[in-house]
C-alpha positions as CSV (number, residue, x, y, z in Angstrom):
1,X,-18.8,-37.2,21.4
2,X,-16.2,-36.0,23.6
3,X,-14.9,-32.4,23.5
4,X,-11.6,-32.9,22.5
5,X,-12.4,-35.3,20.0
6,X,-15.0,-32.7,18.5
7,X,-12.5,-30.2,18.0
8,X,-10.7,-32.7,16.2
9,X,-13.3,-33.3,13.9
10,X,-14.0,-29.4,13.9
11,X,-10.6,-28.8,12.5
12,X,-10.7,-31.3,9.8
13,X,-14.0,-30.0,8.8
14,X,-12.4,-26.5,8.0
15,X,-10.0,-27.7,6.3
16,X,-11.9,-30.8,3.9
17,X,-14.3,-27.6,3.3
18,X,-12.0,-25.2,2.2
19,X,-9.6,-27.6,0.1
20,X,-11.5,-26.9,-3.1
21,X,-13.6,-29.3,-5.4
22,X,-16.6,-29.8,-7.2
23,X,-18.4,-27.9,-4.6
24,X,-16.4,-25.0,-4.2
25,X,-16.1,-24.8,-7.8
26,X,-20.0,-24.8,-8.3
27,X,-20.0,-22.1,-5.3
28,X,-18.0,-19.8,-6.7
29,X,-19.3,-20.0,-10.1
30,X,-22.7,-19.0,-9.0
31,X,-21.0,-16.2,-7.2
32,X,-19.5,-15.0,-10.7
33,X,-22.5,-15.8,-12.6
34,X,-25.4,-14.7,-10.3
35,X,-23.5,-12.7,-7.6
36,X,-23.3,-13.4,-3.6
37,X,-27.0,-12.7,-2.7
38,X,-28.3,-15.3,-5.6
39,X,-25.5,-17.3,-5.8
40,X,-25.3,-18.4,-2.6
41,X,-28.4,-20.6,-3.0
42,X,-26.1,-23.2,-4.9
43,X,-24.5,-23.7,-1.1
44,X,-27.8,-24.6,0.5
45,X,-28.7,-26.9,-2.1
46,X,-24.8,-28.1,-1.4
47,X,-26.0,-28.5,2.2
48,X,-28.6,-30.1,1.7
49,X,-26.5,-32.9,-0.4
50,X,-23.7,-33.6,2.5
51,X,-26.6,-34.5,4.7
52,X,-27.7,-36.9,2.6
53,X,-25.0,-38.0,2.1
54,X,-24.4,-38.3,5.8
55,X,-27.4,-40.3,5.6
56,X,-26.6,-42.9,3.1
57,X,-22.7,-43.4,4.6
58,X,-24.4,-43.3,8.4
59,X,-27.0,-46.0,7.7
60,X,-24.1,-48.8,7.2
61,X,-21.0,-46.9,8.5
62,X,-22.0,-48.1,12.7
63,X,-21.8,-51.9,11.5
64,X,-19.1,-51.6,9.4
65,X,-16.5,-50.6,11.8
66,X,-17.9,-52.3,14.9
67,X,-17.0,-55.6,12.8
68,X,-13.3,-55.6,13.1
69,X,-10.8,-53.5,13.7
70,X,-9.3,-54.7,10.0
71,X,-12.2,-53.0,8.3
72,X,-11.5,-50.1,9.8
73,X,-8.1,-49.9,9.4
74,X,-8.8,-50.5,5.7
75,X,-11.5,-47.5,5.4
76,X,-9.0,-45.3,7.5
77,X,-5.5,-45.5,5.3
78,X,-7.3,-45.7,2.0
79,X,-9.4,-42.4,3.2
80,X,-5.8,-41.2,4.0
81,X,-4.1,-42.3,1.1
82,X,-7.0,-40.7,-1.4
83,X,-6.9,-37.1,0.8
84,X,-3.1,-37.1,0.4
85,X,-3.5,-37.8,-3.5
86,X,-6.2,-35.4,-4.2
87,X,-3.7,-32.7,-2.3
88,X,-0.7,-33.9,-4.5
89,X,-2.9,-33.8,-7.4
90,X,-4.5,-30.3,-6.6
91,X,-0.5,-28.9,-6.0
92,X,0.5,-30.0,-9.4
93,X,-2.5,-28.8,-11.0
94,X,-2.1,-26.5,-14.1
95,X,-2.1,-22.5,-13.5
96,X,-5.4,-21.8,-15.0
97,X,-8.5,-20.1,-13.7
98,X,-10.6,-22.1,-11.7
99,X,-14.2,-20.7,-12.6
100,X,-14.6,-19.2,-16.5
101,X,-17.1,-16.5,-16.9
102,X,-20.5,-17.7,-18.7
103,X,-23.6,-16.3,-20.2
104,X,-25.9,-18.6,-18.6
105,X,-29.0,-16.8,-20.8
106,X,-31.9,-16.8,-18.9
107,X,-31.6,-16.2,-15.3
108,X,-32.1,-19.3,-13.2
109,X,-34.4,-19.6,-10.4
110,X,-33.1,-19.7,-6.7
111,X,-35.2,-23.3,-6.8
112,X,-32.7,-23.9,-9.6
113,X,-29.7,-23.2,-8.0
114,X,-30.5,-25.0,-4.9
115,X,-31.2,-28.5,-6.8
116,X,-27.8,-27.7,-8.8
117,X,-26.4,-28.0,-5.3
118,X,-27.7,-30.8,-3.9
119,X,-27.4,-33.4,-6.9
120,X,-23.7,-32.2,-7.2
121,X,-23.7,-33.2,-3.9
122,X,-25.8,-35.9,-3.1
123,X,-24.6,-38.4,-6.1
124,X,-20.6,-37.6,-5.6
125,X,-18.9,-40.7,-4.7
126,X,-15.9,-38.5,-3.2
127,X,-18.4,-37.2,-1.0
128,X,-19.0,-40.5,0.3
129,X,-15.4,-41.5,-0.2
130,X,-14.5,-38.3,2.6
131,X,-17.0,-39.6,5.1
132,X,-15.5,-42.8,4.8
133,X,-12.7,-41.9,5.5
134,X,-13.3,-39.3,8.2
135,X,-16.3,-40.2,10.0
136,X,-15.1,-43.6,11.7
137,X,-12.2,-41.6,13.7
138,X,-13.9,-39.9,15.9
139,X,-16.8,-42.3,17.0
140,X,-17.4,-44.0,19.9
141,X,-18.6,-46.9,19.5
142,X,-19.4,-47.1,23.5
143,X,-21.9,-44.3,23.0
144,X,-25.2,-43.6,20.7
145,X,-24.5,-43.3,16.9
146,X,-27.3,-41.1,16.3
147,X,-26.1,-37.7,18.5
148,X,-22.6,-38.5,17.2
149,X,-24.3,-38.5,13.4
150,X,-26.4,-35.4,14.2
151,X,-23.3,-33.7,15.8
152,X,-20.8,-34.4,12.8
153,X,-23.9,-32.8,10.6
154,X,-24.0,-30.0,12.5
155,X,-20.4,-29.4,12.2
156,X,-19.9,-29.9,8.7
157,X,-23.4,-28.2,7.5
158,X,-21.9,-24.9,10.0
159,X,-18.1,-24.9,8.1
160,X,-19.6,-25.6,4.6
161,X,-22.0,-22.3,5.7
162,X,-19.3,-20.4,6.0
163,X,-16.9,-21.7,3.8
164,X,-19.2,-21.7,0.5
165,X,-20.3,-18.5,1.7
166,X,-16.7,-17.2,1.6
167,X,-15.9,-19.1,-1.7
168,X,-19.3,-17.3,-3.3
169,X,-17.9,-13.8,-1.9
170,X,-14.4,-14.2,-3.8
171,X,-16.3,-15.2,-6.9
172,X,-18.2,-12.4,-7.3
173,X,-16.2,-9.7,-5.8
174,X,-12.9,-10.8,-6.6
175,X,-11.9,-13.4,-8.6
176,X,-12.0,-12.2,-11.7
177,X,-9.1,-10.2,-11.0
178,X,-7.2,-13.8,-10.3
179,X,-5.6,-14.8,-13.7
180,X,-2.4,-14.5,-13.6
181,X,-0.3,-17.7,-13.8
182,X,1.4,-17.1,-10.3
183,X,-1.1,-16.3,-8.6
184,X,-3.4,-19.9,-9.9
185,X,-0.1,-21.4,-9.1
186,X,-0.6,-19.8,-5.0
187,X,-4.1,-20.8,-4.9
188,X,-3.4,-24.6,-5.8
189,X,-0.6,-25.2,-3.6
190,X,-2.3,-23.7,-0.7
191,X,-5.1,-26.1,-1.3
192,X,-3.3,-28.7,-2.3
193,X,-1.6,-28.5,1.5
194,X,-4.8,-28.1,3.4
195,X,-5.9,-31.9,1.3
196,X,-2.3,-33.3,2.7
197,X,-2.8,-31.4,6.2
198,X,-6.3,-33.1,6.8
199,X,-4.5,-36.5,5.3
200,X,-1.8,-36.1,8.0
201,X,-4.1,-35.3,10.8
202,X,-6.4,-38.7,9.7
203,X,-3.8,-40.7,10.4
204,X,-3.1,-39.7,14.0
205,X,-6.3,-41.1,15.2
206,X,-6.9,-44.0,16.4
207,X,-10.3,-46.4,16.5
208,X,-11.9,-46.3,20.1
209,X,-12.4,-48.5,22.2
């Protein structure tokens, strides 16, 4: 993979990983729930799901779009088309809070938390719905699919790292101050920009040659 077209991918990484969903929702409610230290064990086990993901999308992905540039076309606009919905959807949401305080009882183990995070993870269908869509742009079909696979993991398992870790912070430092209707209404729109901005920036690749 190409420098330029890594940091490509490296910038829609950041920002499909900090446009919030079921993910960062599960992050930041072990955040509010367990606190950072604990909680943060929900965002291996989220880890752990993208790359299996990765797996299951990477085992059929190569043939797919080496078939015809029509399939990939296809796979491209609809992955645009749903990250531009999910960021109209996400700006009109309502102005409510997005994590509610629980009493979970007894405390859960760190094993727990981490197979929370991988079967939210691992059995989404938008999860495989974003590689979809984002995954065919910057291969090269010229090259090995394997480094290109094991680059794009690396990428995505080092901004979720960060991301999640950031998302678990706010929970449990933070964002239980956030409840006023304003400031929900702030939060959504900024996300809901980020889902349009990484729709928009989809659509300016192109398949390689």
């Amino acid at each position: 993979m190409d420098f330029s077209v890594w940091l490509g991918f490296f910038a829609a990484s950041w920002a499909i990983s900090l446009s919030p969903g079921a993910g960062a929702i599960a992050a930041m409610s072990s955040g509010l729930n367990h606190g950072f230290r604990r909680g943060y064990f929900t965002t291996l086990g989220l880890v752990l799901g993208i790359l299996t993901q990765i797996l299951l999308v990477g085992v059929g992905l190569g043939a797919l779009i080496a078939a015809s540039s029509l399939g990939f076309a296809i796979v491209k606009w609809a992955g645009v088309a749903y990250l531009i919905w999910m960021g109209v959807q996400q700006w009109r949401a309502p102005a409510k809070p997005l994590v509610a305080e629980q009493d979970e009882g007894p405390q859960v183990t760190r094993r727990q938390l981490v197979l929370r995070g991988w079967m939210l993870n691992a059995v989404n269908p938008k999860g495989t719905v974003f590689l979809l869509a984002v995954m065919p742009q910057f291969l090269n079909l010229k090259h090995a699919l394997l480094p290109q696979y094991l680059t794009i993991s690396a990428t995505l398992v080092f901004t979720d790292l960060v991301v999640m870790a950031g998302y678990t912070a706010l929970a449990a430092k933070v964002l239980k101050a956030l409840r006023s209707p304003q400031q929900i209404k702030l939060m959504n729109r900024t996300f809901g920009g980020l889902f349009i901005g990484a729709g928009l920036l989809l659509s300016a690749f192109k398949r390689q040659a």
